[in-house]
N, CA, C and O atoms as CSV, one atom per row, in Angstrom:
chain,resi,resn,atom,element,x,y,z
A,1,UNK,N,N,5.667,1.468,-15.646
A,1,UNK,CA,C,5.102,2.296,-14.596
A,1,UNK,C,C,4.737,1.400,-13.408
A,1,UNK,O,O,3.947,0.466,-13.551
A,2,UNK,N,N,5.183,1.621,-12.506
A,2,UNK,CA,C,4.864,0.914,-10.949
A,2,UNK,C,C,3.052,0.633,-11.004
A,2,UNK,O,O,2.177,1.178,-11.677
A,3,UNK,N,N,3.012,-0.205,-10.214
A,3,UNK,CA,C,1.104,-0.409,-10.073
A,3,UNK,C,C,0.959,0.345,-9.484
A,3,UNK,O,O,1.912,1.053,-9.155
A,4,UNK,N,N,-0.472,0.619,-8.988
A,4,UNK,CA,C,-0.787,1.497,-7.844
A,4,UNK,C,C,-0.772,0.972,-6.472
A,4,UNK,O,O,-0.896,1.688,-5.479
A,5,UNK,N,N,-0.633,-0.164,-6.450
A,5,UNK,CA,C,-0.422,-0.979,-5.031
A,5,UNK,C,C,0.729,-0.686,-4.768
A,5,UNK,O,O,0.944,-0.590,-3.560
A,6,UNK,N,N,1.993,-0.412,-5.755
A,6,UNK,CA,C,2.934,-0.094,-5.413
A,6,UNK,C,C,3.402,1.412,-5.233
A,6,UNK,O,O,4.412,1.781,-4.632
A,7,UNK,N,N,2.648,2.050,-5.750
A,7,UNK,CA,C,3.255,3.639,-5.924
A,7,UNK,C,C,2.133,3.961,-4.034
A,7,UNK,O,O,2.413,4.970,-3.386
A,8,UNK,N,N,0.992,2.952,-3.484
A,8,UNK,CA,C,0.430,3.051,-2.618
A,8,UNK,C,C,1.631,3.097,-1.426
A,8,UNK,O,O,1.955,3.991,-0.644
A,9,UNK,N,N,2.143,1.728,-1.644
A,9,UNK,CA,C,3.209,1.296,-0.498
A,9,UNK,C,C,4.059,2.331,-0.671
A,9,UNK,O,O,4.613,2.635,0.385
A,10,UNK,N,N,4.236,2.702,-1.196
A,10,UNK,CA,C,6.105,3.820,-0.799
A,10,UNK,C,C,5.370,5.073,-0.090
A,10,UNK,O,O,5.996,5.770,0.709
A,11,UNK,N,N,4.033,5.331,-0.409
A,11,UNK,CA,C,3.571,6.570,0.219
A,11,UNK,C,C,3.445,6.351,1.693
A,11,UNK,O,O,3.470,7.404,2.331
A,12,UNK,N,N,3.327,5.354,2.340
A,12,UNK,CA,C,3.538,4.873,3.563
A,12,UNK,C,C,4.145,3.961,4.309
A,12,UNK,O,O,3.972,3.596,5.472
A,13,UNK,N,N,5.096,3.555,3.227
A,13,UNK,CA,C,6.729,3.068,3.443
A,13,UNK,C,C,7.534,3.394,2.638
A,13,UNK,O,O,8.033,2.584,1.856
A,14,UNK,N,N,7.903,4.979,2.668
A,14,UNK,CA,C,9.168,5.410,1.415
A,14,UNK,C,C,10.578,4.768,2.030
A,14,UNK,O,O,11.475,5.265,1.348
A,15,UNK,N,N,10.974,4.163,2.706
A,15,UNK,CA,C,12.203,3.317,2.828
A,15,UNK,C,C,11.945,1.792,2.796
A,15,UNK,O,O,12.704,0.979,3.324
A,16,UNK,N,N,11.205,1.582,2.361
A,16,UNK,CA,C,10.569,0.131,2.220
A,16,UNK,C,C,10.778,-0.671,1.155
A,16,UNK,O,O,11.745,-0.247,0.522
A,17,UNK,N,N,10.366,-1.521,0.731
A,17,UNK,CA,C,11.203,-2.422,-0.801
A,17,UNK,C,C,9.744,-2.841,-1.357
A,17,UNK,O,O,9.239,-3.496,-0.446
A,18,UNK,N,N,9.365,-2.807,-1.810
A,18,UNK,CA,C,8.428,-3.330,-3.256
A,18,UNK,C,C,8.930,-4.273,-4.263
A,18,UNK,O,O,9.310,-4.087,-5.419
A,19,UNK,N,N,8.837,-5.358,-3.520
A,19,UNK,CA,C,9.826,-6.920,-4.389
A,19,UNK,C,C,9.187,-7.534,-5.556
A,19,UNK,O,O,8.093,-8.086,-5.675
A,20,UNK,N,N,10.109,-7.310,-6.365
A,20,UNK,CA,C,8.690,-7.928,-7.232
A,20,UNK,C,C,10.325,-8.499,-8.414
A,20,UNK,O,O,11.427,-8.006,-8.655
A,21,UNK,N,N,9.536,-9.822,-8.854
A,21,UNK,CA,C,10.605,-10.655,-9.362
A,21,UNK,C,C,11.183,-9.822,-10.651
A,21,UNK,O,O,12.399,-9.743,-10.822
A,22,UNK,N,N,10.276,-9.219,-11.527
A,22,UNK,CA,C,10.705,-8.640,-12.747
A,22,UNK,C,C,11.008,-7.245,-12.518
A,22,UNK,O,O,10.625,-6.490,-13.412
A,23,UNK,N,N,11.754,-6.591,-11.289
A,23,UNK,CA,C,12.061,-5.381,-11.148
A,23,UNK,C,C,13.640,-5.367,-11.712
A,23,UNK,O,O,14.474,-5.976,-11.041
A,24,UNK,N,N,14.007,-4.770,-12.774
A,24,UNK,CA,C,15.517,-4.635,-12.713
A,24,UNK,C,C,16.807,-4.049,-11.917
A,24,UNK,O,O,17.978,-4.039,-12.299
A,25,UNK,N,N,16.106,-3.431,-10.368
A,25,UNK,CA,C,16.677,-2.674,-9.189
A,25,UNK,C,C,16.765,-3.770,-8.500
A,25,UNK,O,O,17.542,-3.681,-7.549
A,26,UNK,N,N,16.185,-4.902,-8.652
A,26,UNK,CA,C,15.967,-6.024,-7.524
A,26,UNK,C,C,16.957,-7.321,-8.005
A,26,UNK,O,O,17.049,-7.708,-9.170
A,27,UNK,N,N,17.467,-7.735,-7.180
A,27,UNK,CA,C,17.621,-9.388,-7.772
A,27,UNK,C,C,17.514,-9.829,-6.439
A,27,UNK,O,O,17.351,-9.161,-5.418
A,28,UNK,N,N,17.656,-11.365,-6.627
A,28,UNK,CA,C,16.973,-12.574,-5.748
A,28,UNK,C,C,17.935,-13.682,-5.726
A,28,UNK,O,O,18.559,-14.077,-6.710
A,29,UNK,N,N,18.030,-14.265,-4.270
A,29,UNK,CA,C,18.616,-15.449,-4.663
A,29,UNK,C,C,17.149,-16.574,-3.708
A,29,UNK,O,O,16.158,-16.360,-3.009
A,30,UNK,N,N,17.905,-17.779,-4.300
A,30,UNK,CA,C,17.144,-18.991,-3.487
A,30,UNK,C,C,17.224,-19.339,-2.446
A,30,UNK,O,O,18.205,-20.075,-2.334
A,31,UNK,N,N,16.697,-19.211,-1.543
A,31,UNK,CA,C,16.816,-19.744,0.017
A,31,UNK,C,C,16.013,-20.565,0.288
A,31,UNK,O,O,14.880,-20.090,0.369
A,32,UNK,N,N,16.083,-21.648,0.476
A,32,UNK,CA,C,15.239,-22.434,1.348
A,32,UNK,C,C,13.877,-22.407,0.895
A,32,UNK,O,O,12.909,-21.970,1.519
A,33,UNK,N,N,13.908,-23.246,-0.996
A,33,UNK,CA,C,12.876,-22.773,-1.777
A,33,UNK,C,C,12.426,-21.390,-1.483
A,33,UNK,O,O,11.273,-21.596,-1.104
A,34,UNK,N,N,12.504,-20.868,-1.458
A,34,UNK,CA,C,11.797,-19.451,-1.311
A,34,UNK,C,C,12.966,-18.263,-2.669
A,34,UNK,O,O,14.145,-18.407,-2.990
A,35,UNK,N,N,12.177,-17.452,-3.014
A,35,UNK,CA,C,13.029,-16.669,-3.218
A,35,UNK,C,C,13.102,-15.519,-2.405
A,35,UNK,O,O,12.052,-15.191,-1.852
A,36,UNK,N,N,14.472,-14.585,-2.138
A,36,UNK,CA,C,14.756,-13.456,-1.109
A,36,UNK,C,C,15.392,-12.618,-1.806
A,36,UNK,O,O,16.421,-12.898,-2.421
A,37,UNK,N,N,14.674,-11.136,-1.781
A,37,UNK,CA,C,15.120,-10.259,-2.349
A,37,UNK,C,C,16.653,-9.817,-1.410
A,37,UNK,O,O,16.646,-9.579,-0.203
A,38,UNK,N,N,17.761,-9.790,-2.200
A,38,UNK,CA,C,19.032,-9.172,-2.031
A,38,UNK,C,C,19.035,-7.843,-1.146
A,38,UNK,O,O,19.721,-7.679,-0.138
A,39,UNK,N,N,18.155,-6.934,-1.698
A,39,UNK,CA,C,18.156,-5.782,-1.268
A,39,UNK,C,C,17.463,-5.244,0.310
A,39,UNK,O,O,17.863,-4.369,1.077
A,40,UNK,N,N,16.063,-6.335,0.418
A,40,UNK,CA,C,16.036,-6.054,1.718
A,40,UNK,C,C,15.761,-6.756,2.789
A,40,UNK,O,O,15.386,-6.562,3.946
A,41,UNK,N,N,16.122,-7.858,1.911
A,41,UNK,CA,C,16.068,-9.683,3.143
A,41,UNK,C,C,14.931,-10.119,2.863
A,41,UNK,O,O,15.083,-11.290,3.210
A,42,UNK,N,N,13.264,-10.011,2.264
A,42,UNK,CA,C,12.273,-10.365,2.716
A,42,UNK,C,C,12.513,-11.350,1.548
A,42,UNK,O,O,13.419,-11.480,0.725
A,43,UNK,N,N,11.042,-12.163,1.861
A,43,UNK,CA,C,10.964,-13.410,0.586
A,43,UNK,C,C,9.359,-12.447,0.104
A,43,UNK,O,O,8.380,-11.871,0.577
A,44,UNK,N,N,10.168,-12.906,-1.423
A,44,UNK,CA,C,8.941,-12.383,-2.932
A,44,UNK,C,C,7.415,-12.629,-2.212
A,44,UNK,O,O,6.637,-12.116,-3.016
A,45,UNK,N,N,6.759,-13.081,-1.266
A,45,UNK,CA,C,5.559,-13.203,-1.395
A,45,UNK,C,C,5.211,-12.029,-0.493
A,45,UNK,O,O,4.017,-11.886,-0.232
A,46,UNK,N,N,6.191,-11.063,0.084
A,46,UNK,CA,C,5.834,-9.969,1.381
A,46,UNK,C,C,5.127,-8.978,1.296
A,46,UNK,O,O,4.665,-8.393,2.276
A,47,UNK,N,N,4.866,-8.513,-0.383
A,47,UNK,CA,C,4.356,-7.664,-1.045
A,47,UNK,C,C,2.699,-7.236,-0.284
A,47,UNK,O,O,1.779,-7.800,-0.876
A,48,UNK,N,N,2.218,-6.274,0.996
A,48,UNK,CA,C,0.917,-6.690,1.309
A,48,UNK,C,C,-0.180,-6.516,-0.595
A,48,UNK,O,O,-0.002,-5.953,-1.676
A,49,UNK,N,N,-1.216,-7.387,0.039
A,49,UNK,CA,C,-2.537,-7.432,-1.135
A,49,UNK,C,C,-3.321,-6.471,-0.042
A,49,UNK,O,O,-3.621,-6.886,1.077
A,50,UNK,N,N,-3.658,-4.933,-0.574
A,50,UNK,CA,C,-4.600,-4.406,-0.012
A,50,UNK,C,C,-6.280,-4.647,-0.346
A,50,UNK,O,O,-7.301,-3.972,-0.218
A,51,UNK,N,N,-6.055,-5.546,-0.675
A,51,UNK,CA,C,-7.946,-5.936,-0.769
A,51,UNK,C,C,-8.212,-7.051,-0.108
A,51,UNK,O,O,-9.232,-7.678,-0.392
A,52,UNK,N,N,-7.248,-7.543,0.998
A,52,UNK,CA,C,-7.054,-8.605,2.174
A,52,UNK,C,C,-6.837,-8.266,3.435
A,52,UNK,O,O,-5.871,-7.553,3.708
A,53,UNK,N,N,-7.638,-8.687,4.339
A,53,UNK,CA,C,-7.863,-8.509,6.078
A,53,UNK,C,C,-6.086,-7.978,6.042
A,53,UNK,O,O,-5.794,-6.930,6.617
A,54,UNK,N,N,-5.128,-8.697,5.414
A,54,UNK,CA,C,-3.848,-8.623,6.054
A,54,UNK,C,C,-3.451,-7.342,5.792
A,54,UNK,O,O,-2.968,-6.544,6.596
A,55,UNK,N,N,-3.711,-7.159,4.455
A,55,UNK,CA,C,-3.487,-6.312,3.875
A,55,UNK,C,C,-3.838,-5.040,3.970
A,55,UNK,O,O,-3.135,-4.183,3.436
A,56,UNK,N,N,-5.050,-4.688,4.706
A,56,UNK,CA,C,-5.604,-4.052,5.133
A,56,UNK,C,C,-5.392,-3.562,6.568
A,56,UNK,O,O,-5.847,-2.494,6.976
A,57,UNK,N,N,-4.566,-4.535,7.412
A,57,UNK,CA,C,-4.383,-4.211,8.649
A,57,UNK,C,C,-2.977,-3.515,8.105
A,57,UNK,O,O,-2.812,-2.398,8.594
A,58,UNK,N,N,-1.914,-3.947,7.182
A,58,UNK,CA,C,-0.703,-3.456,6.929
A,58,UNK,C,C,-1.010,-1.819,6.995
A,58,UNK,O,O,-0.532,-0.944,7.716
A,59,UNK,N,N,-2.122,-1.772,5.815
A,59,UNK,CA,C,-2.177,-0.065,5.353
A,59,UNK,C,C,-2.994,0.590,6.388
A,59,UNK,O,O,-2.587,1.701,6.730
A,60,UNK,N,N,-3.951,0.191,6.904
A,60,UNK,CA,C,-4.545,1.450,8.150
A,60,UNK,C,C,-3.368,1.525,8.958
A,60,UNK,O,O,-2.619,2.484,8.769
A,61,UNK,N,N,-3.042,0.561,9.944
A,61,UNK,CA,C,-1.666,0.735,10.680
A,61,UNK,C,C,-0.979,2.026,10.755
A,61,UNK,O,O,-0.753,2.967,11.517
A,62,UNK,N,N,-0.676,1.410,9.102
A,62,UNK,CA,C,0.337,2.644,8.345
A,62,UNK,C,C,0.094,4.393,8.432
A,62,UNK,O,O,0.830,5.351,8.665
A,63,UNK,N,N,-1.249,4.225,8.131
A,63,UNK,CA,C,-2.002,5.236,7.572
A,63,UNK,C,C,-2.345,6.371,8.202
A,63,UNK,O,O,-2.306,7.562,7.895
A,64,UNK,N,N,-2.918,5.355,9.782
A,64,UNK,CA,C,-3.220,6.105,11.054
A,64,UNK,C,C,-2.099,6.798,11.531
A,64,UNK,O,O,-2.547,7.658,12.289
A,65,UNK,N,N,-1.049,6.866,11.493
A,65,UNK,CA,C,0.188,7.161,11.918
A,65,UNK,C,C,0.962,7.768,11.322
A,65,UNK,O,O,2.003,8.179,11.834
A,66,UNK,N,N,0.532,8.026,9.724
A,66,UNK,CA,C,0.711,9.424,9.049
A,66,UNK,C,C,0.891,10.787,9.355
A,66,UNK,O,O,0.106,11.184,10.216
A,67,UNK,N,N,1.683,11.632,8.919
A,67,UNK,CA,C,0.952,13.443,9.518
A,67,UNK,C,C,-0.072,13.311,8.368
A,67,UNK,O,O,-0.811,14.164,8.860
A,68,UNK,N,N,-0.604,13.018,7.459
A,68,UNK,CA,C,-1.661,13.535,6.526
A,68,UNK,C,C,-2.484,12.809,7.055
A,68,UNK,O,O,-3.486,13.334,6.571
A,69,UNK,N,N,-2.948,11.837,7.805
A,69,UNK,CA,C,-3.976,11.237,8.159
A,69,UNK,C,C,-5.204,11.771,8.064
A,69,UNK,O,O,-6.092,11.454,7.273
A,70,UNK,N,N,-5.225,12.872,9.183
A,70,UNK,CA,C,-6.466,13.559,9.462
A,70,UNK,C,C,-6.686,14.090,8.043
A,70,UNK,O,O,-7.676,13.888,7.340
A,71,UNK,N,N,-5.747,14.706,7.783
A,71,UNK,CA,C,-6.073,15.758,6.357
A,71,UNK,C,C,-6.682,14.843,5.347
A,71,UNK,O,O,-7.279,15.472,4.473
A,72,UNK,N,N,-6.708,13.643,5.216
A,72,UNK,CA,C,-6.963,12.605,4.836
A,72,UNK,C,C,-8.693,12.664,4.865
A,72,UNK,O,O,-9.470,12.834,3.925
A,73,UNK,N,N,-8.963,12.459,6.291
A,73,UNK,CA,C,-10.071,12.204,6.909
A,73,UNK,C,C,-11.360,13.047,6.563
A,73,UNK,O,O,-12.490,12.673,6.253
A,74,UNK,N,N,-10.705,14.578,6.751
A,74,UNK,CA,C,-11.045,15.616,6.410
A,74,UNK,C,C,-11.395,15.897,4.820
A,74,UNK,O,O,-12.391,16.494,4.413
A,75,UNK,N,N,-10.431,15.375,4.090
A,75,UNK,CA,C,-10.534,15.646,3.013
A,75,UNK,C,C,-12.002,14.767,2.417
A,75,UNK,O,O,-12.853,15.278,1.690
A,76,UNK,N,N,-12.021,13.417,2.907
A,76,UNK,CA,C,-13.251,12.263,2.328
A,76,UNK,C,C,-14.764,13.268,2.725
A,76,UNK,O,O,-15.789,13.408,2.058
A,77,UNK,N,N,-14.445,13.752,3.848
A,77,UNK,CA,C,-15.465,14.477,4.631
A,77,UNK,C,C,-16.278,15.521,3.662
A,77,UNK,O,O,-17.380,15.278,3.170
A,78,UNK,N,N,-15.424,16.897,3.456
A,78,UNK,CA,C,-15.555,17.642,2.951
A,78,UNK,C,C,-15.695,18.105,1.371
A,78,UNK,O,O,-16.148,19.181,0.980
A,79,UNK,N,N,-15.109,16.840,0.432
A,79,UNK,CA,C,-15.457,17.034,-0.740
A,79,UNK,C,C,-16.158,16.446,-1.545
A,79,UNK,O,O,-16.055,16.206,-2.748
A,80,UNK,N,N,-17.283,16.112,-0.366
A,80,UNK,CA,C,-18.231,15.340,-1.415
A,80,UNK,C,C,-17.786,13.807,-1.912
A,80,UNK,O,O,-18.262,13.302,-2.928
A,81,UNK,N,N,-17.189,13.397,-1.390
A,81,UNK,CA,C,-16.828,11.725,-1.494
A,81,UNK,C,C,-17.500,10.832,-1.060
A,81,UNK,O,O,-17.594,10.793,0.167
A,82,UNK,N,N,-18.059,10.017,-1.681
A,82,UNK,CA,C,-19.063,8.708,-0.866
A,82,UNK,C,C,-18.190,7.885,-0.037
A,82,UNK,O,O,-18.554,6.796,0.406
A,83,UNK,N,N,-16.779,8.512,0.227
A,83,UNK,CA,C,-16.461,7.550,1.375
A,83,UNK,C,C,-16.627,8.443,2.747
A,83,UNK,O,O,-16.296,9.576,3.097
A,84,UNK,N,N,-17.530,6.981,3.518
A,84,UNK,CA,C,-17.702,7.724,5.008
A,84,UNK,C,C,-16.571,7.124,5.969
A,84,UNK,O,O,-15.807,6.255,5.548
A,85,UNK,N,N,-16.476,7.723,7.546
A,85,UNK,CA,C,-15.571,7.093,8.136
A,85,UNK,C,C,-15.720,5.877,8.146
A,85,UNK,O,O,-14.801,5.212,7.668
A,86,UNK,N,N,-17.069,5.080,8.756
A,86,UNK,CA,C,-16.844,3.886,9.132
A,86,UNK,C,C,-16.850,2.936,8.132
A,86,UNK,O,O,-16.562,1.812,8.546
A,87,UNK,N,N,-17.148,3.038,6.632
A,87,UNK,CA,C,-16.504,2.850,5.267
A,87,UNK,C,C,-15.473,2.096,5.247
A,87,UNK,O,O,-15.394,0.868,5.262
A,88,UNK,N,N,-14.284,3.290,5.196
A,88,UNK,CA,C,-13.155,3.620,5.145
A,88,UNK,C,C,-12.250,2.831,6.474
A,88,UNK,O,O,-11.070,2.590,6.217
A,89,UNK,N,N,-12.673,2.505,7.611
A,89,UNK,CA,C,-12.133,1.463,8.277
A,89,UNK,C,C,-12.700,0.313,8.542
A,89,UNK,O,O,-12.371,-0.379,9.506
A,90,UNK,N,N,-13.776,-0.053,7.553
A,90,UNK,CA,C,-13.966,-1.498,7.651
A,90,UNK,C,C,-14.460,-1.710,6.261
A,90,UNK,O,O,-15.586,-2.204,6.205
A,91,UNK,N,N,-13.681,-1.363,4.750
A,91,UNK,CA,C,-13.978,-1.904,3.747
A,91,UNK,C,C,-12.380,-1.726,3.395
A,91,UNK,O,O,-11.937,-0.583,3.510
A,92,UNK,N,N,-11.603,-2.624,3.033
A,92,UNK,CA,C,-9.861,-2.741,2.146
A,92,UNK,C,C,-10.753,-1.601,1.035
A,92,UNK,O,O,-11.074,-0.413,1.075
A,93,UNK,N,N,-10.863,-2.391,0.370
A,93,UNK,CA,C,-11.140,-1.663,-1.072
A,93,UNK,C,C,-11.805,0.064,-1.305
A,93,UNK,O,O,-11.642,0.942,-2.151
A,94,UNK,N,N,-12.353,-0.036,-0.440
A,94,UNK,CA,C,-13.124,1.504,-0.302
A,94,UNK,C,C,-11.679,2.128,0.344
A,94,UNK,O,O,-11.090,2.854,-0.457
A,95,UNK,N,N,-11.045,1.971,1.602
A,95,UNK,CA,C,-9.801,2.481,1.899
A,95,UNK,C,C,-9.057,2.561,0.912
A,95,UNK,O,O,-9.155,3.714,0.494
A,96,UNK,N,N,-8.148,1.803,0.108
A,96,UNK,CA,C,-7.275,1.542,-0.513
A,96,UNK,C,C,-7.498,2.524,-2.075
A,96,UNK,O,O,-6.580,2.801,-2.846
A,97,UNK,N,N,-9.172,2.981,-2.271
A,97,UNK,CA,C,-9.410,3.410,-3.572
A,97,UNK,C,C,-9.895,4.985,-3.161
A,97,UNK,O,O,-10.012,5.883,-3.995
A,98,UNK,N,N,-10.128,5.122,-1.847
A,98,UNK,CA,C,-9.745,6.643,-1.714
A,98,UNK,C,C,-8.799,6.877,-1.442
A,98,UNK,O,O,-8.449,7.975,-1.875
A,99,UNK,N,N,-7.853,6.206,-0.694
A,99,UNK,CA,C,-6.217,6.724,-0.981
A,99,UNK,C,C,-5.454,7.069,-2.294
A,99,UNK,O,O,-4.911,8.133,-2.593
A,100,UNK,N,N,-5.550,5.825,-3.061
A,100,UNK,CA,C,-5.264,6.207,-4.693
A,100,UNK,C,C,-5.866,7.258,-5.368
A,100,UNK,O,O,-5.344,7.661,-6.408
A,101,UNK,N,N,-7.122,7.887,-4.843
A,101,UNK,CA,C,-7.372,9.272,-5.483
A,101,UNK,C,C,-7.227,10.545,-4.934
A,101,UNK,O,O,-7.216,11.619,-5.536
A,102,UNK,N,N,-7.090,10.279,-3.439
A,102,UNK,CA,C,-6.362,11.506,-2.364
A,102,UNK,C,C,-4.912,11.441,-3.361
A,102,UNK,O,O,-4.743,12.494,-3.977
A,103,UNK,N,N,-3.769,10.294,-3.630
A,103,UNK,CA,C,-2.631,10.932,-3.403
A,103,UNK,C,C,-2.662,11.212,-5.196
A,103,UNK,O,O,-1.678,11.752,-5.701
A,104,UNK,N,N,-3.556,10.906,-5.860
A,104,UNK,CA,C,-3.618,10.703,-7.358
A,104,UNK,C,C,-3.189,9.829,-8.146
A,104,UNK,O,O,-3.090,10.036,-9.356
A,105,UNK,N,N,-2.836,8.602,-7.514
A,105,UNK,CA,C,-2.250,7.513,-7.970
A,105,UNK,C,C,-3.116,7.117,-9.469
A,105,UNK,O,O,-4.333,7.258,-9.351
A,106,UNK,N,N,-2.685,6.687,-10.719
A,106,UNK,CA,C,-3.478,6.078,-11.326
A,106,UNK,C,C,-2.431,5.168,-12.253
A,106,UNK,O,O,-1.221,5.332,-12.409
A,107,UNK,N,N,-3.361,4.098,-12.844
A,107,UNK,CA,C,-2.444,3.267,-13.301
A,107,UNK,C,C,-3.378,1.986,-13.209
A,107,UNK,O,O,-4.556,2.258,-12.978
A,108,UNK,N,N,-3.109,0.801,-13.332
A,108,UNK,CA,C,-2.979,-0.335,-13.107
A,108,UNK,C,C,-3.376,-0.964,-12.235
A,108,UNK,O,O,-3.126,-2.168,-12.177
């Protein structure tokens, strides 16, 4: 079963690649020490970590620019969720763990 970091990323990059060395859809060759996934040019380390500034700028980016965004917004609002807005754009982890239960992600 995909992680949830990963079943995260396709929800706001469904044409996007999720590289990961032990995927059997994926192979890799060596470049320039590095390894590079075949399938969509990047090197194995591109994967964002959403509980990192970087990582975190990857997924709001993303997020803000959604059509579900607001519905998003709305939704933290209205059902009783301890996530507040300004939360939710300045904590990774508080973002990243109401998304996984907006889209129902669970797992890993």
């Amino acid at each position: 079963m995909p992680s949830k970091d990963e079943q995260l990323f396709y929800k706001l990059e469904p044409e996007g690649c999720w590289c990961e060395l032990d995927c059997p859809d994926r192979t890799f060759e060596i470049t320039d020490r590095h390894l590079k996934c075949k399938h969509c040019g990047s090197l194995l380390h591109a994967n964002p970590d959403f509980s990192t500034w970087e990582g975190f700028g990857w997924l709001i980016e993303r997020a803000k620019k959604a059509e579900w965004w607001w519905k998003f917004i709305k939704w933290t609002e209205e059902d009783g969720h301890s996530y507040g807005l300004l939360v939710l754009l300045t904590d990774p982890i508080a973002l990243t763990n109401a998304l996984y239960e907006y889209f129902g992600i669970e797992g890993e």
